[in-house]
N, C-alpha and C positions, 0 to 999 in steps of 0.2 A: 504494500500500500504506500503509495507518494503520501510523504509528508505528515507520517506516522505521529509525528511528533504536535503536530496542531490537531490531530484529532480529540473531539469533546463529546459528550453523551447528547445526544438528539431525540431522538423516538422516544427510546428506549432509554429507562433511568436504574440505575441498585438502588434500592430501600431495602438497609439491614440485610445485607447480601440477596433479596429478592428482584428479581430483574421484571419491570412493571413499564406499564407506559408512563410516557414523560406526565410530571403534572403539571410544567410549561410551555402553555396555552401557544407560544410561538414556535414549540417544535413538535405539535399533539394537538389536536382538536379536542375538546372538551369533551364533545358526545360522540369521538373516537376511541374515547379510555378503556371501555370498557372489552370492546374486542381485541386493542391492543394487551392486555392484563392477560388475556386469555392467549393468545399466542404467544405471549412472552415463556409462558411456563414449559410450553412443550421447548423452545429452544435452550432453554434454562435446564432441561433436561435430558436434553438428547444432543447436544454438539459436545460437553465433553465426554459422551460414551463413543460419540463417531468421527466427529472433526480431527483431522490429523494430515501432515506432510503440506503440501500444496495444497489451497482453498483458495477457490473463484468464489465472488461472489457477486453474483450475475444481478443488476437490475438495483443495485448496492446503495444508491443513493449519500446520504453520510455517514454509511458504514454502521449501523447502528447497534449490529451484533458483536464489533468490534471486541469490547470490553469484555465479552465472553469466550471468544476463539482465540483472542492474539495468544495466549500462553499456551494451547494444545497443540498449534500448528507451527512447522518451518518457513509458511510464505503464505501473505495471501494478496492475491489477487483482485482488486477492485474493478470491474467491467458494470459501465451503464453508457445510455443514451446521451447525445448531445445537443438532445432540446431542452434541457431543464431550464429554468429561468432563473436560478443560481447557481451560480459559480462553483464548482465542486474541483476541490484540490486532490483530491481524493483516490483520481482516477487512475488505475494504469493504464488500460485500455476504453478510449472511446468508440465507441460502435453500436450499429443498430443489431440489436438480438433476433430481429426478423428476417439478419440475411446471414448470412456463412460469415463466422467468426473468426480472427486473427489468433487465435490459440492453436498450438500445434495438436497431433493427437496423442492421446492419452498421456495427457502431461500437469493434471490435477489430479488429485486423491478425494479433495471432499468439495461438491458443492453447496452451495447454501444460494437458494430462490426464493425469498418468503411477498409474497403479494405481491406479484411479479407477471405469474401467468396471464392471471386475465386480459392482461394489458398488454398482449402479446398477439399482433393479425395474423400470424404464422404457427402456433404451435405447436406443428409436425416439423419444421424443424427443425425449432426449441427443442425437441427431445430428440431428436437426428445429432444435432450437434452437443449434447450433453454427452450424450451413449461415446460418440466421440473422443471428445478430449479428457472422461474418466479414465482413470489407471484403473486396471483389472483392481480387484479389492475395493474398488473406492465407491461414497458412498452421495446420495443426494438427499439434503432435507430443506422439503418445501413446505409453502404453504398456499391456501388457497380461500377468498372467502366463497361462501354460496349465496344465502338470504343476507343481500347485503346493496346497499344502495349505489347507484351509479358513482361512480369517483373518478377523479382525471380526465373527465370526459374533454375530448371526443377517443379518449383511449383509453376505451372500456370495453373489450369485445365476447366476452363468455363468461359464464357461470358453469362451475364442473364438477359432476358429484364422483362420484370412492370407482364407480365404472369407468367411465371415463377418463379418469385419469390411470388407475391399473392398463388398459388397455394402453394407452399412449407408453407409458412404459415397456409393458412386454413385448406392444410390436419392433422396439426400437431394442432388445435384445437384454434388456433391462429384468431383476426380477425385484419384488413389491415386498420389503421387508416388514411393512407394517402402512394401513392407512388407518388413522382416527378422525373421525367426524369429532367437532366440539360446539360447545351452545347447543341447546336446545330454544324451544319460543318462549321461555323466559327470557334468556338475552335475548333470541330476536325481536320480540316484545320492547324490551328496556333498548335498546340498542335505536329499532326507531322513533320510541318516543322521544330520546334524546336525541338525533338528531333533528327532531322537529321542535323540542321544547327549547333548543339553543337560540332559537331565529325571533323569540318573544323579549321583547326590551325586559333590561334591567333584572324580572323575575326567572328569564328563562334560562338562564348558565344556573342558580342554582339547585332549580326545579331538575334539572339534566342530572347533576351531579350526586342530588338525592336518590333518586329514581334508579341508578346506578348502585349505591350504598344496599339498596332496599334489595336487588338484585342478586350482591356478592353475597348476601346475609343469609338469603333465602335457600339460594345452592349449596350451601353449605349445612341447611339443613340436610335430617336424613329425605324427608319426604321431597324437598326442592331440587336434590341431587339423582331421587330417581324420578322426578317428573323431567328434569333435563335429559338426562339421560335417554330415557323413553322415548320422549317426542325429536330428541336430535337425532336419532335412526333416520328418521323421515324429513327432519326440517330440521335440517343441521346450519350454525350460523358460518361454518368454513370445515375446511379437513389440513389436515397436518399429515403426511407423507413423511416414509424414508425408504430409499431405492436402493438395491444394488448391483453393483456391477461382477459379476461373478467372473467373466473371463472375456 
């Protein structure tokens, strides 16, 4: 990563060694928080069991996961687009992920994609060129939302459930070491009332961020944790992916 040394937590924040979405509002939407909280955990749990050697991380933005991978890996690799609207130091390689990638092959061990896909008009081959430039052994953890509202638009191009993405894997030579669906419609619930209760003067960043509280409390009940559960089978608020490259 260029200029290691100026990177700073963005997204993504520690609280009490907990990796959570940022709680400032200029690097995190307020009635973002709560799906970020929720993604945060799985890579909080699975990059230091898989992250190792070379690590791309595709669609990177400012690095967010940074603060988690830099001490498990020998090098990572920062690759995103060159239309963002800020300046990103960040980069090693600028390019569009929609076309054939300047990485040699099989010359990465781990990737990391997290909220990446959707936003991708090509990706067949998004996963053409991942299957690619992994080293035999190495491994991919993504993420993906599903019941989840337009964002980046006009680059916003699919929503993809636990099938569809296993299948974009295995046809590309890939095998599917685990897929979790996360949120049920209580997040999805909570998720867009807050985004709509942000947009109300003065009462509605509160109202967001209660609504949010009311949320985490509930799930964490016995009975909140299997109604998420339950209903995320079917109405999941994103899935969390790890691939692997077997040979």
């Amino acid at each position: 990563m260029k200029n290691s040394e100026l990177w700073a937590p963005t997204k993504y924040e520690l609280k009490n060694g907990k990796l959570r979405g940022s709680r400032n509002p200029k690097h995190l939407g307020v009635s973002s928080r709560l799906m970020t909280d929720i993604t945060a955990t799985f890579y909080q749990k699975y990059l230091p069991l898989h992250a190792r050697g070379r690590l791309a991380d595709l669609g990177c933005g400012f690095v967010p996961f940074y603060m988690i991978y830099r001490d498990l890996i020998t090098e990572s690799l920062c690759v995103d687009w060159p239309n963002s609207a800020h300046k990103n130091d960040f980069l090693d390689i600028t390019c569009d992920l929609n076309k054939p990638w300047p990485i040699p092959d099989q010359s990465v061990d781990t990737i990391v994609i997290s909220e990446v896909l959707e936003h991708i008009a090509n990706p067949e081959l998004v996963w053409q060129e991942m299957a690619r430039i992994l080293a035999p052994g190495g491994k991919i953890l993504l993420s993906v939302p599903f019941f989840y509202k337009i964002h980046e638009a006009p680059y916003d191009y699919y929503r993809y459930t636990e099938f569809a993405l296993r299948n974009l894997a295995e046809k590309n030579g890939l095998s599917v070491a685990g897929i979790e669906s996360f949120g049920g419609l209580p997040e999805i619930f909570t998720d867009l009332m807050a985004k709509n209760l942000v947009k109300i003067p003065a009462i509605g960043t509160p109202l967001a961020k209660g609504f949010q509280a009311f949320c985490r409390a509930f799930v964490r009940t016995g009975w909140g944790k299997r109604v998420s559960a339950n209903t995320g089978k079917f109405y999941p608020l994103g899935y969390f992916m790890i691939v692997d490259k077997i040979k």
